[in-house]
Backbone as CSV, one residue per row, in Angstrom:
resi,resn,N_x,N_y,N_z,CA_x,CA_y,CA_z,C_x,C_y,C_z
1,UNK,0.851,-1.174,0.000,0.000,0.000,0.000,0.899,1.239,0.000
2,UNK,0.868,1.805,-1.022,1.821,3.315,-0.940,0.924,4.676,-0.077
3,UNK,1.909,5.450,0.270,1.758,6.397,1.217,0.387,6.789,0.846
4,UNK,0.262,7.363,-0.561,-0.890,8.094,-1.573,-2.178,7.468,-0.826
5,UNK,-2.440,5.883,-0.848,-3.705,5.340,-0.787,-4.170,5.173,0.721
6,UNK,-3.167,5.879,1.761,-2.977,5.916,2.819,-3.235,7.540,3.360
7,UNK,-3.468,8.509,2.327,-3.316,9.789,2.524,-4.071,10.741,1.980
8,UNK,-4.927,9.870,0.967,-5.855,10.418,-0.242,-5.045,11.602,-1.112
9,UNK,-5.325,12.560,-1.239,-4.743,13.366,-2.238,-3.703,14.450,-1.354
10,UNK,-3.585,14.469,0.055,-2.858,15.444,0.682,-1.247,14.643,0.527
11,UNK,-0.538,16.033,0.472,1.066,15.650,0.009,1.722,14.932,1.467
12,UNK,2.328,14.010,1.000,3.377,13.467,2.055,4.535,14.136,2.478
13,UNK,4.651,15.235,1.259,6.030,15.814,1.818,5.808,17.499,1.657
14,UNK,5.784,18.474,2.385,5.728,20.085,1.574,6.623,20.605,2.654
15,UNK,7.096,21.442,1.993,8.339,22.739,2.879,7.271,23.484,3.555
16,UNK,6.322,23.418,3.328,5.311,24.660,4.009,3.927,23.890,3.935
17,UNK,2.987,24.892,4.795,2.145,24.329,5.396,1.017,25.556,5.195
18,UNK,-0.072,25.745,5.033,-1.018,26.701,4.916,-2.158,26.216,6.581
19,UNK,-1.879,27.119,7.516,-2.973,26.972,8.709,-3.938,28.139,8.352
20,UNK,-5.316,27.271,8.297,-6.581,28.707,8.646,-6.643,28.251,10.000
21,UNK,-6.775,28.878,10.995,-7.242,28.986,11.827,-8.126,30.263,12.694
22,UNK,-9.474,28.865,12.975,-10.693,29.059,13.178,-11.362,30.024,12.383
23,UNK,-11.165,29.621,11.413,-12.584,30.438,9.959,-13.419,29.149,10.168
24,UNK,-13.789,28.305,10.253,-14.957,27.374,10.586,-15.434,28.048,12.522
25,UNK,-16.675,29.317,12.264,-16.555,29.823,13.091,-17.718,30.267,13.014
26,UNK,-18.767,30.272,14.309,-20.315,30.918,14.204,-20.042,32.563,14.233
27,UNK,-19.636,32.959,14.576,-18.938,34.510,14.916,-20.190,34.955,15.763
28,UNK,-20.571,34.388,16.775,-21.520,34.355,17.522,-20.899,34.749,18.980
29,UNK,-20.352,35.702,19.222,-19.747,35.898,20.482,-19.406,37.216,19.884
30,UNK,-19.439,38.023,21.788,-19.474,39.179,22.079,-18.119,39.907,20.894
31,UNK,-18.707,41.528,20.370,-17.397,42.240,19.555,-17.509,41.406,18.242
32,UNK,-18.139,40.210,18.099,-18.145,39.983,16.617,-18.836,40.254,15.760
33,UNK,-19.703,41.212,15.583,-20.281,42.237,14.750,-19.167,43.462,14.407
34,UNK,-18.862,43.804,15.110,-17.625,44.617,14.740,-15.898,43.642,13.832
35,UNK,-16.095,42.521,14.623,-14.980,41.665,13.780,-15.694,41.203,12.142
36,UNK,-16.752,41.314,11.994,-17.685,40.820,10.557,-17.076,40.968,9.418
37,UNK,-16.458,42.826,9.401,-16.278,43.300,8.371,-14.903,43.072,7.798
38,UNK,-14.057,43.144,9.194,-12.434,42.689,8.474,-12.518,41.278,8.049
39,UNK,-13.338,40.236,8.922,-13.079,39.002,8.902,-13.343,38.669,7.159
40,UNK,-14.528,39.179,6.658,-15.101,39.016,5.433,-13.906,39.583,4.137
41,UNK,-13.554,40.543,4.773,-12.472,40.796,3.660,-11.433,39.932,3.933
42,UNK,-10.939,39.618,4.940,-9.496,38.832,5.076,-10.017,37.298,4.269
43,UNK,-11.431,36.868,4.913,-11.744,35.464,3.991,-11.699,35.418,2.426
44,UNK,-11.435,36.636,1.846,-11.567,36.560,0.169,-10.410,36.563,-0.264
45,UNK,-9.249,37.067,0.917,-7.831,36.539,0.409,-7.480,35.157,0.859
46,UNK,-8.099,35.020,1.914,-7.366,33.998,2.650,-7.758,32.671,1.215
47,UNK,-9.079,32.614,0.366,-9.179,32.140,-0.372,-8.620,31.839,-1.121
48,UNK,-8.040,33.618,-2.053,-6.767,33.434,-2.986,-5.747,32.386,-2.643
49,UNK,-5.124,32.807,-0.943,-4.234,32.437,-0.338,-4.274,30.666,-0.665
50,UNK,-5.459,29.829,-0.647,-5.454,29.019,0.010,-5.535,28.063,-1.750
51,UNK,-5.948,28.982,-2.545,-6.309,28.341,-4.018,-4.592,28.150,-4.665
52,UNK,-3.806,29.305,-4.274,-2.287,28.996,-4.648,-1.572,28.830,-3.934
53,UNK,-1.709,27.722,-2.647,-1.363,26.980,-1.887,-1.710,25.656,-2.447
54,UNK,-2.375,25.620,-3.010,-2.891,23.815,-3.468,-2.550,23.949,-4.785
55,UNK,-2.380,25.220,-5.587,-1.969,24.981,-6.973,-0.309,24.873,-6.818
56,UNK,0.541,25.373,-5.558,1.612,24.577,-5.490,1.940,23.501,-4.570
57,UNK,1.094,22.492,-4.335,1.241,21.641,-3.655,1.714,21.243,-2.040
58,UNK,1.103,22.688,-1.467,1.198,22.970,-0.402,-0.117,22.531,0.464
59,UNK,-0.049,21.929,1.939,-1.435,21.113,2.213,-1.943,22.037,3.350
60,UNK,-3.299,22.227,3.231,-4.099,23.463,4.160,-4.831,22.603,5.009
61,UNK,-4.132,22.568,6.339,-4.308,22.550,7.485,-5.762,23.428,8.438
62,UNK,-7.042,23.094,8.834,-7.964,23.680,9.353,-7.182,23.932,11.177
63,UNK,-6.674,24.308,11.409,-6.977,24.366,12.873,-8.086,25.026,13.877
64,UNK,-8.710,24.367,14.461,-9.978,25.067,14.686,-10.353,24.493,16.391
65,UNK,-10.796,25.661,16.435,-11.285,25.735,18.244,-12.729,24.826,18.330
66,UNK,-12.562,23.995,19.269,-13.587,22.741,19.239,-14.652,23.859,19.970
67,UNK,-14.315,24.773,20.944,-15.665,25.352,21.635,-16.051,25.150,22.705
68,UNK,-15.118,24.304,23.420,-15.846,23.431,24.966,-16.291,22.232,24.239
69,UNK,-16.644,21.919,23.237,-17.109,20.122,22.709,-15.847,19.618,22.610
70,UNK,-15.845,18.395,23.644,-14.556,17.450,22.853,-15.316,16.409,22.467
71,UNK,-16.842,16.176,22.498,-16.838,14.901,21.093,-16.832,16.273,19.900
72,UNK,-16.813,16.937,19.628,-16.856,17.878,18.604,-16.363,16.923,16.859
73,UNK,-17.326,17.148,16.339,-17.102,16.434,15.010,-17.203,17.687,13.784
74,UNK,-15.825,17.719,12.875,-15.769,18.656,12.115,-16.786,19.176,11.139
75,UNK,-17.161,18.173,10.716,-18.205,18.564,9.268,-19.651,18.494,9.871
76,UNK,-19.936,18.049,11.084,-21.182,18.476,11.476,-20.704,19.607,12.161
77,UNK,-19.672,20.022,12.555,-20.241,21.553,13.261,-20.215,22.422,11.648
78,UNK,-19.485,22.249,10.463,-19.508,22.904,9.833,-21.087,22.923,8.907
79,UNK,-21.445,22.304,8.859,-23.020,21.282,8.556,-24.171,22.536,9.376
80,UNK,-23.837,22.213,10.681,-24.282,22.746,11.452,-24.736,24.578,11.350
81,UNK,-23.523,24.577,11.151,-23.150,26.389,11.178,-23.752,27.015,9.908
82,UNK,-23.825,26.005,8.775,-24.505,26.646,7.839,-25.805,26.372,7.834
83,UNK,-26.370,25.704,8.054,-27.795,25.385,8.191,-28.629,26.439,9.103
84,UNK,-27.703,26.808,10.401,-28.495,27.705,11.471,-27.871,29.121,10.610
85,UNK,-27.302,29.286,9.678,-27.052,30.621,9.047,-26.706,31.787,9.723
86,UNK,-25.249,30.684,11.043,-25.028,31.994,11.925,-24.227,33.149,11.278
87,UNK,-23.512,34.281,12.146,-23.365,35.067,11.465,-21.948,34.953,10.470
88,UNK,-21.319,33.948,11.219,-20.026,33.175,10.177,-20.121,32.345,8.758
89,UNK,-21.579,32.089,8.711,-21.329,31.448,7.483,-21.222,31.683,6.201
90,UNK,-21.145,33.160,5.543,-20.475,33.260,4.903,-18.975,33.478,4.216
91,UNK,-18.459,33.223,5.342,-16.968,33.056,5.278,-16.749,31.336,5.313
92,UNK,-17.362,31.046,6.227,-17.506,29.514,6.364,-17.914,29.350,4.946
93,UNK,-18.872,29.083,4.012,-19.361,29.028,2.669,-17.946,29.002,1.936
94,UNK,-17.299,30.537,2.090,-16.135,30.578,1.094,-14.938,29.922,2.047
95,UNK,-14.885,29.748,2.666,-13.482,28.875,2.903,-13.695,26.913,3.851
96,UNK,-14.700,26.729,3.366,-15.030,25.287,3.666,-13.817,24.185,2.898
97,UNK,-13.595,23.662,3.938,-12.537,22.328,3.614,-12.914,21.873,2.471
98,UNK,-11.923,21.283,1.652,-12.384,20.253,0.049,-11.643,18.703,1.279
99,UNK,-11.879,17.675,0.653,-11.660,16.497,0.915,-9.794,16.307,0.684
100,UNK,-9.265,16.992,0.467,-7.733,17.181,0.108,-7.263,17.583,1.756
101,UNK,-7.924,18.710,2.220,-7.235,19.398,3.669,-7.144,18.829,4.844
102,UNK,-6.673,18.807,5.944,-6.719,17.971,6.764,-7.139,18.924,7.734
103,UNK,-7.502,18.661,9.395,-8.282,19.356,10.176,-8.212,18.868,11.922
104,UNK,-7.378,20.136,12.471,-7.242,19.846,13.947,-8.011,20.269,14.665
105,UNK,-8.430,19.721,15.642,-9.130,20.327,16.406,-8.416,20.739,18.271
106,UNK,-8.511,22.208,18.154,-7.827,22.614,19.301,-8.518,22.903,20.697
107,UNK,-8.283,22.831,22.261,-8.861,23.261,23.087,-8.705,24.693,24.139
108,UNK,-7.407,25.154,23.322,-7.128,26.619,23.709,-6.849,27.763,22.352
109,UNK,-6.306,28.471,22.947,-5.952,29.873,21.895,-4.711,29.325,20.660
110,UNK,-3.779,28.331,21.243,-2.478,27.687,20.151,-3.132,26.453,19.616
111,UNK,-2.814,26.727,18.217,-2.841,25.450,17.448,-2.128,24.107,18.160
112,UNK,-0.979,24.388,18.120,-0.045,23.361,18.986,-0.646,22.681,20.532
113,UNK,-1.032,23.349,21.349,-1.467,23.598,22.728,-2.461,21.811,22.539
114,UNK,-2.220,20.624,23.162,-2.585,19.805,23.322,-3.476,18.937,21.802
115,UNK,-2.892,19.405,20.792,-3.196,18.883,19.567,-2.151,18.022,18.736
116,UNK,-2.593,17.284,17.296,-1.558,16.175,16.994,-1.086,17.341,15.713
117,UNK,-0.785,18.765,15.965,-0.544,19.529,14.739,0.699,19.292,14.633
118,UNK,1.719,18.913,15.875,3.065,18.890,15.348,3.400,17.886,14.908
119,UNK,2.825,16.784,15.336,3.420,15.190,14.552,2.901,15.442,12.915
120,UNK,1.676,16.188,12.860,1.352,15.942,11.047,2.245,16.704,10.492
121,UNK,3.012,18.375,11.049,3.911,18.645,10.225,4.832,18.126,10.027
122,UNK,5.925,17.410,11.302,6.597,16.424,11.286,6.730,15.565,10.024
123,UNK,5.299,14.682,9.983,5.173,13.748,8.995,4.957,14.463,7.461
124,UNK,4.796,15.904,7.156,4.467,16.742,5.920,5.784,16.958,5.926
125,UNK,6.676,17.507,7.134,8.532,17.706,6.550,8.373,19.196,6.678
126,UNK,7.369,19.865,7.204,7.178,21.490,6.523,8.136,22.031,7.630
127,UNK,8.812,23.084,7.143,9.774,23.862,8.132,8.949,24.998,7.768
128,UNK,8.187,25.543,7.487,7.568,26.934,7.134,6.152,26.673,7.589
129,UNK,5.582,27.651,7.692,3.770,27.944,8.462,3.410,29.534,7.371
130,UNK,2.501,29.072,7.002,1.755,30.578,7.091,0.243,30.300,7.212
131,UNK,0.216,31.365,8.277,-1.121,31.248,8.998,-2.012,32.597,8.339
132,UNK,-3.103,31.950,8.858,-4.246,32.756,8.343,-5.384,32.967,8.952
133,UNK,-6.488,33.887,9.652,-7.844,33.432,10.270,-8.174,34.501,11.151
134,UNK,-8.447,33.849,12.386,-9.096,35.105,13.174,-8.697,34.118,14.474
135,UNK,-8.611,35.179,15.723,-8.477,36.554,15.558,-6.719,36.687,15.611
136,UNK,-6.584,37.782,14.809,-4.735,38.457,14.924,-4.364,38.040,16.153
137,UNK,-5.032,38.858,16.873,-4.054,39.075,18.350,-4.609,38.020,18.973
138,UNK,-5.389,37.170,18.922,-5.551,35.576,19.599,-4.946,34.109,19.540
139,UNK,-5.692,33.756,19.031,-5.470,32.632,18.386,-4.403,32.012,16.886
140,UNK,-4.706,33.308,16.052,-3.096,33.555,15.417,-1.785,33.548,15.908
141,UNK,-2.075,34.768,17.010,-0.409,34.793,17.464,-0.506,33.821,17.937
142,UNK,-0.970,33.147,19.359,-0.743,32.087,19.875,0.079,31.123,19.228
143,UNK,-0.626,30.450,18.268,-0.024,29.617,17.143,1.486,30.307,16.790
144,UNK,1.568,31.398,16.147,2.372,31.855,15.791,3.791,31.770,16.372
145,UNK,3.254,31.841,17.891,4.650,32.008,19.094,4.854,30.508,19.397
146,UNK,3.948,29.607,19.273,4.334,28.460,19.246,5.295,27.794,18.123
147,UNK,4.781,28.688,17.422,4.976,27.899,15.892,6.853,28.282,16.025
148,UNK,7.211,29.348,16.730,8.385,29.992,16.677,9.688,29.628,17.461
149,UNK,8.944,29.100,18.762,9.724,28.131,19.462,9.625,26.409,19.281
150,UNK,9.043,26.107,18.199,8.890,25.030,17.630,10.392,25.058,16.037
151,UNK,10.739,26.165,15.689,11.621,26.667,14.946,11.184,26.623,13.830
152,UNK,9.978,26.915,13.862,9.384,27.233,11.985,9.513,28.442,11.827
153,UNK,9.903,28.745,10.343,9.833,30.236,9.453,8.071,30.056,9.749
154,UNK,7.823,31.672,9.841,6.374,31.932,9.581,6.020,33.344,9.079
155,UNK,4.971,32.499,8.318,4.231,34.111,7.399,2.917,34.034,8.227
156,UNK,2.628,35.553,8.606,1.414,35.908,8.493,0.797,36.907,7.843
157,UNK,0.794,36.589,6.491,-0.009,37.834,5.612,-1.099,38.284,6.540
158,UNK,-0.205,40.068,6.252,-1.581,40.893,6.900,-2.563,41.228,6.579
159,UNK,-3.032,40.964,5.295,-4.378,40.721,4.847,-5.288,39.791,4.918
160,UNK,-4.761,38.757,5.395,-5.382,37.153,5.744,-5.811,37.024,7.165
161,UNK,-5.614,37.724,7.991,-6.090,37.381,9.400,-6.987,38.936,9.976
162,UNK,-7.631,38.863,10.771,-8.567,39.900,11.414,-8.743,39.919,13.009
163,UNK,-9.194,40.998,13.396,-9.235,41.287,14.666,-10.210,42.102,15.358
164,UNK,-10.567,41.711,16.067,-11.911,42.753,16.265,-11.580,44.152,16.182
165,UNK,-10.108,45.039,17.207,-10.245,46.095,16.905,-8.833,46.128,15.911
166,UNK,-9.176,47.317,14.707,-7.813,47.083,13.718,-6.528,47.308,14.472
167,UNK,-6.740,47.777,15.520,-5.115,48.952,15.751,-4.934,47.707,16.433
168,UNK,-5.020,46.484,17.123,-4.861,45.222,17.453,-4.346,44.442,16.773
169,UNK,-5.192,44.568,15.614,-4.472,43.573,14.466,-2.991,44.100,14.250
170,UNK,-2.803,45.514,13.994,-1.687,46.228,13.716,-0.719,45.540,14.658
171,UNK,-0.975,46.074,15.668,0.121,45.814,16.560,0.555,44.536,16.629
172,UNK,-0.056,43.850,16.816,0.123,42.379,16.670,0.929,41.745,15.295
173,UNK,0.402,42.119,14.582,1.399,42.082,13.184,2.962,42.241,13.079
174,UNK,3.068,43.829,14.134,4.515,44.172,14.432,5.062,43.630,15.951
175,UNK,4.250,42.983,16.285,5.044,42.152,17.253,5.237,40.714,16.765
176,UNK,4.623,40.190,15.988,5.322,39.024,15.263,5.999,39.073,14.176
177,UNK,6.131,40.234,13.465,7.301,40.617,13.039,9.088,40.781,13.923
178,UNK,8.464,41.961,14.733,10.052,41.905,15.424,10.218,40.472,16.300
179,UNK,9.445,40.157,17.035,9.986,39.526,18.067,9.948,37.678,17.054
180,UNK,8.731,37.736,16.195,8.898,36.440,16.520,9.412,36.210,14.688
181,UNK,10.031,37.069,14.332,10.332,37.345,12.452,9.871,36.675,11.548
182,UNK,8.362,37.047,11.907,7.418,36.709,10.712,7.610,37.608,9.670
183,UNK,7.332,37.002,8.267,6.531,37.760,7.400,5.454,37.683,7.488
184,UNK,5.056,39.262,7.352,3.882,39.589,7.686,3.282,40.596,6.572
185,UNK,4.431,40.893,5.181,3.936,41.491,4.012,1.916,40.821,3.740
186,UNK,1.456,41.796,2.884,0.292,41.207,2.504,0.157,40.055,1.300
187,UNK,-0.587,39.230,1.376,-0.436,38.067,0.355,-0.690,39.071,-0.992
188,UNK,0.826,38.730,-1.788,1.026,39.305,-3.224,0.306,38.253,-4.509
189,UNK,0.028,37.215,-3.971,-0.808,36.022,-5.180,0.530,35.059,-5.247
190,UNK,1.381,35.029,-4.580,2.840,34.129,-5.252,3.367,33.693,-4.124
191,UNK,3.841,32.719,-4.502,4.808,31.546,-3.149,6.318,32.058,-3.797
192,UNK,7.163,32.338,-2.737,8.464,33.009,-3.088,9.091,33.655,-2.111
C-alpha cells in the first residue's frame, strides 16, 4: 500500500504548510459584529491564499477551536453552522474544507497547545507555516509564538487574518514581526 492510498490526495512531503485557523466559526460571540467586516475581507484573500497553496502543492491545514465540545465532530459543526445561518457562514461558505485538507481540532488559543498539529507537520517535513484566520491578536499569534519556538519560518499575511479592533491587528502584526520574524507582508498572489 503506498503512502498516496494511505493519505488520499494530501502531500506526504511540503516545505510549508497553509494553517486557517478558526474560519470554521459561528462569529456568535461578544465584539463579533464589529470583527464581521475585516473578517469578510481577510476570507476573500485567505481564499486566494489558500487556491495557490494547493496549486503549489502545499497542504491546508484547518486548525480550529472545538468550543468546549470534545466529542466535537468537524463537518457536522460545519453542517451545522450553515444550516443555522449563523453570522459566520459566509466566510464559512467561502473557505469550507475540500476532501484534500486535513483538520485539527484545538482546546485553547495555540494550534499546537494539546493537539496532533506537530506530529502531522513532522510527517508533511514542513519547516515553514503561514497562517491565516481570526483573531490576529488571539489565536493567530498564539499559534504563531508556538509555531516559533517550535523553529518554523512563519508568514502571516496581513491581509489574511482579522481582529476585532484594527489597531490590534496592527500591533500584533509588528510584534510578530520583530519579536517572533514573521513575514507579515500582505499576500502578493505568489509563493516566493
Amino acid at each position: 500500500m503506498s503512502s498516496r492510498d494511505l493519505h488520499g490526495q494530501a502531500p506526504d512531503n511540503a516545505p510549508a504548510a497553509l494553517l486557517l485557523i478558526d474560519v470554521i466559526n459561528d462569529l456568535e460571540f461578544d465584539g463579533a459584529d464589529r470583527l464581521l467586516p475585516a473578517a469578510l475581507e481577510a476570507a476573500d484573500r485567505i481564499a486566494l491564499l489558500k487556491r495557490a497553496a494547493r496549486e503549489h502543492g502545499l497542504p491546508t491545514i484547518y486548525v480550529n477551536d472545538n468550543f468546549g465540545r470534545w466529542q466535537s465532530n468537524f463537518d457536522a459543526l460545519i453542517s451545522t453552522y450553515i444550516r443555522n445561518d449563523v453570522r459566520g457562514a459566509p466566510i464559512i461558505r467561502k473557505l469550507a474544507p475540500g476532501s484534500e485538507d486535513y483538520h485539527v481540532l484545538k482546546p485553547q488559543q495555540s494550534g499546537f497547545f494539546a493537539t496532533p498539529l506537530g506530529v502531522l507537520l513532522r510527517h508533511l517535513g514542513s519547516s515553514e507555516l503561514i497562517l491565516a484566520g481570526l483573531t490576529t491578536d488571539r489565536c493567530v499569534m498564539f499559534t504563531a509564538m508556538d509555531a516559533y519556538t517550535r523553529g518554523f519560518r512563519i508568514r502571516v499575511p496581513a491581509d489574511c487574518s482579522a481582529a476585532i479592533v484594527a489597531d490590534d491587528h496592527e500591533q500584533c502584526l509588528r510584534y510578530m514581526q520583530r519579536v517572533l520574524k514573521a513575514d507579515t507582508r500582505p499576500w502578493a498572489g505568489t509563493f516566493g
